[in-house]
N, C-alpha and C positions, 0 to 999 in steps of 0.2 A: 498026720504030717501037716506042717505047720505051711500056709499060703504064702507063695512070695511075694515080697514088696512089689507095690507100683512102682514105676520112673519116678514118680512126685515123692513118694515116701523114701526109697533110695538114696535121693540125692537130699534129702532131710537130715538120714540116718549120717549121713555122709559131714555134713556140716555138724551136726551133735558129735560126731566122734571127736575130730576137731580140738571142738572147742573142751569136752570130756578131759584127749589127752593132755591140753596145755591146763587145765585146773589138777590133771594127779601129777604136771613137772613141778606145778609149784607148789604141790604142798612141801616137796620135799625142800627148796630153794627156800620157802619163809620159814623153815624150823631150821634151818643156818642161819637166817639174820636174827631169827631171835637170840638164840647163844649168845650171837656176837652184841645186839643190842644193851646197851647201858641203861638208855635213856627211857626211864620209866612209861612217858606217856606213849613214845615212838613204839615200844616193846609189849604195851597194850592194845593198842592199835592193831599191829601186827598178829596177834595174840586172838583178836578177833576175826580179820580178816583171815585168818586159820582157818577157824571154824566154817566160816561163811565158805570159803573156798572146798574144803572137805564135803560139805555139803549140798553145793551146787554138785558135784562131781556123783553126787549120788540121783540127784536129780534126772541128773543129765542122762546116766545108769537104765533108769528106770526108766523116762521118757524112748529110749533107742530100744530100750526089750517092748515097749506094749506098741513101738512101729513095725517089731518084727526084726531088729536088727541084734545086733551084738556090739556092750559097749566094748572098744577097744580104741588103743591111741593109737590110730591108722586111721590113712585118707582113703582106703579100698576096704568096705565094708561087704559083709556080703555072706548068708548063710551057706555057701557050697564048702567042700574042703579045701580049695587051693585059696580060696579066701580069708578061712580062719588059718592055714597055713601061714600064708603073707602077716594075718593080723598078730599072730605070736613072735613072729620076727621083728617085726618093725616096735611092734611092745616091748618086746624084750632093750629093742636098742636103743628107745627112747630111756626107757625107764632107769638104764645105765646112763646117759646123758645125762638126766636129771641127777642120780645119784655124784655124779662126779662132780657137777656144778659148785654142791654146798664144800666142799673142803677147798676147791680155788678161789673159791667167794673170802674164804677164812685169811686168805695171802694177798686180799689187794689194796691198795692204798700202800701212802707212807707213815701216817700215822691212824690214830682209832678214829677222830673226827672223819678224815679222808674215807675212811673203811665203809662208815654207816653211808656217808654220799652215795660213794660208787653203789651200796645197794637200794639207794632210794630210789637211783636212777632207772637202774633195771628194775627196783619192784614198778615202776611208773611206764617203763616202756613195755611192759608184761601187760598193768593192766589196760593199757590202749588196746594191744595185742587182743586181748578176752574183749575190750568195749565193738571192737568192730567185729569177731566173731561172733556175739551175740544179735548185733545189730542184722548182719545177714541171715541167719537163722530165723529173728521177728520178722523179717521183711520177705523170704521164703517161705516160712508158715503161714503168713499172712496169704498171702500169691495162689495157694493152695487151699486154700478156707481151711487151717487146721488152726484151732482157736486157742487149742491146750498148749501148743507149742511153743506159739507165737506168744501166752502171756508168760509163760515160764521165761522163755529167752527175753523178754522184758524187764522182768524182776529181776535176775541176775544183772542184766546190763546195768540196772541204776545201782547194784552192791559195788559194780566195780567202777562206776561212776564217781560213786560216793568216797572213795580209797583213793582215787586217783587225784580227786581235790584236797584231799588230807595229803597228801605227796608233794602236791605243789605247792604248798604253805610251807612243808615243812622242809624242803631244799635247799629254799634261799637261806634258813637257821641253819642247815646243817654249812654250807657254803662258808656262810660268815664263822662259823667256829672252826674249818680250815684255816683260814686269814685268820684267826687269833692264834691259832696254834701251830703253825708253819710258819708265819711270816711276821719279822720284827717290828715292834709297833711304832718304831719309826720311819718305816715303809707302810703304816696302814695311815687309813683315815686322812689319804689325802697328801702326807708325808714326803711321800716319791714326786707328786706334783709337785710340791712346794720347791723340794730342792732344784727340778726341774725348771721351772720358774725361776730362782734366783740365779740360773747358770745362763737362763735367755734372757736374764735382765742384762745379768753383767756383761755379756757378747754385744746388747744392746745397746749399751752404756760408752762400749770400748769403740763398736762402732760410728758410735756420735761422736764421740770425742774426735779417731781418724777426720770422720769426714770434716768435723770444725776447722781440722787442723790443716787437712790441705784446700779447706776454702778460705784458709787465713793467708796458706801462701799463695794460692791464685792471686788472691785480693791486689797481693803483694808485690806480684808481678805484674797483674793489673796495673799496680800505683807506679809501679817503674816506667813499663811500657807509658804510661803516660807522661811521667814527669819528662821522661827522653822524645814523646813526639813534641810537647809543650817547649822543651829545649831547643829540637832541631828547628821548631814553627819560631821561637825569639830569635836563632841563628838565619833563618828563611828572612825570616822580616827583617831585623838590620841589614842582611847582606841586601836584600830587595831594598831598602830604604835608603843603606847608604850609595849602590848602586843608582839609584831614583836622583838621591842630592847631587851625587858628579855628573850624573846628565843634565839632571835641571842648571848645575853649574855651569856646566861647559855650554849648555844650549843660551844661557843668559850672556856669557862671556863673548860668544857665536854673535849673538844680535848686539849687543853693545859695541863691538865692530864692526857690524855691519851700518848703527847707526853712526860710529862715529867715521867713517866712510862714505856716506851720506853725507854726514854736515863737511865733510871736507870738499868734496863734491860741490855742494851748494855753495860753498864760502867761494872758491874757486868759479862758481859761475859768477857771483855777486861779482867779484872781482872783476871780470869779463865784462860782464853789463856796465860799471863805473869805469872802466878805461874806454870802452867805448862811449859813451855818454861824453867822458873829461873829451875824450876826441874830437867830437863833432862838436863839443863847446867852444874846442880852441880852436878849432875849424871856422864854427861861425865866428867866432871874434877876428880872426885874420881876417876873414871875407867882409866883416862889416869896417874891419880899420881902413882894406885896401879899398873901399870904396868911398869912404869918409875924406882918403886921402886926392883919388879923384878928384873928387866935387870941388875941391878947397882949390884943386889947380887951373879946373876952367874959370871959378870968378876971377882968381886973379891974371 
């Protein structure tokens, strides 16, 4: 009777199944894209990647039998019967999974360019999928001192490494052959910008124009408003001016009768001063006759 695993070997055997069952979903998912595959180089590729995949799955086989365990695509490994129980179940319902894949793989897309993407894609998210079960596996086996393990789950990791960089070269080809075969080539290559562009030129265009046009009539109103305060200000100023000449008028008219008021005044004293002056002239002259007259009567 055959010794049971360690904990360390268990949860080994555990991680190898794993990654075992997603290498036997996909053998059956890349013998659909080849079918469907046209494209010579892409369909060798694939073609090999086959092989490579069938044979890690043997690998994988072998390595889980000499730890003791049973390959099977289940995450509950385990030599008792309610474990190989579970592991025929879960096998069985993967392996119908897998099977169903390749004929809905055959219906997607709108046309063949579109078909081969969509499985570029999933072969690409698949082999991430295998890249980082292997990596846990190396780095598990490693954790354990199990040397055989750890380089196996190495070697695989860089097969699916190596797929995975051939996958993203070959997306953005498959991509661009979408856009030539769905989409009108007056919508590629920039096309739909352009027209785009010339619809924000024109709004651009029409927009400059509006705004020329009502800063022509602001201007306009501008010129008005001013010619009419320039108006009311010539209106301001004569009336203010000629208002200014009738006061200065009136106030000139005002003082030239005041001065001729004045000289009437003064003529008027003058007068007064020479009748009295003539007065007392012929005052004195009486007063010097009547004494002249005297004198003349005592000598004689």
């Amino acid at each position: 009777m055959a010794a049971e695993p360690t904990t360390a070997a268990t949860k080994l055997i555990q991680y190898l199944n794993e990654a075992y069952g997603k290498e036997k979903e996909l053998e059956t998912a890349l013998k659909a894209h080849i079918s469907m595959t046209s494209r010579d180089a892409y369909k060798k590729r694939l073609q090999a990647h086959l092989k490579e995949t069938q044979q890690q799955a043997k690998g994988l086989e072998r390595r889980i039998k000499q730890l003791g365990g049973k390959a099977e695509a289940v995450d509950l490994p385990g030599p008792d019967i309610a474990g190989e129980a579970a592991t025929a179940v879960v096998a069985a319902a993967k392996k119908g999974a897998s099977l169903a894949k390749g004929p809905l793989h055959m219906v997607r897309g709108t046309g063949e360019a579109e078909k081969l993407l969509k499985n570029a894609k999933t072969e690409l998210w698949n082999e991430f999928e295998e890249i980082g079960n292997y990596l846990s596996i190396e780095e598990l086996a490693t954790a354990i001192g199990d040397k055989d393990t750890a380089k196996l789950a190495k070697e695989f990791r860089k097969q699916e490494e190596r797929m995975a960089g051939f996958l993203q070269k070959l997306i953005p080809q498959l991509t661009k052959a979408v856009a030539k075969e769905e989409i009108p080539a007056a919508e590629r290559n920039g096309g739909g910008s352009t027209a785009r562009r010339r619809t924000t030129s024109s709004r651009s265009r029409s927009t400059s124009a509006s705004s020329r046009s009502s800063g022509t009539r602001a201007s306009s109103s501008r010129s008005g408003g001013g010619t009419a305060s320039r108006a009311s200000s010539s209106r301001s100023s004569s009336s203010g001016g000629t208002a200014k000449r009738a006061t200065t008028s009136r106030a000139k008219s005002s003082g030239g009768s005041s001065r001729a008021k004045s000289t009437g005044g003064s003529s008027r004293a003058s007068s007064s001063r020479s009748s009295s002056s003539s007065s007392r002239s012929s005052s004195g002259g009486s007063s010097r006759s009547s004494s002249s007259s005297r004198s003349r009567a005592k000598k004689s």
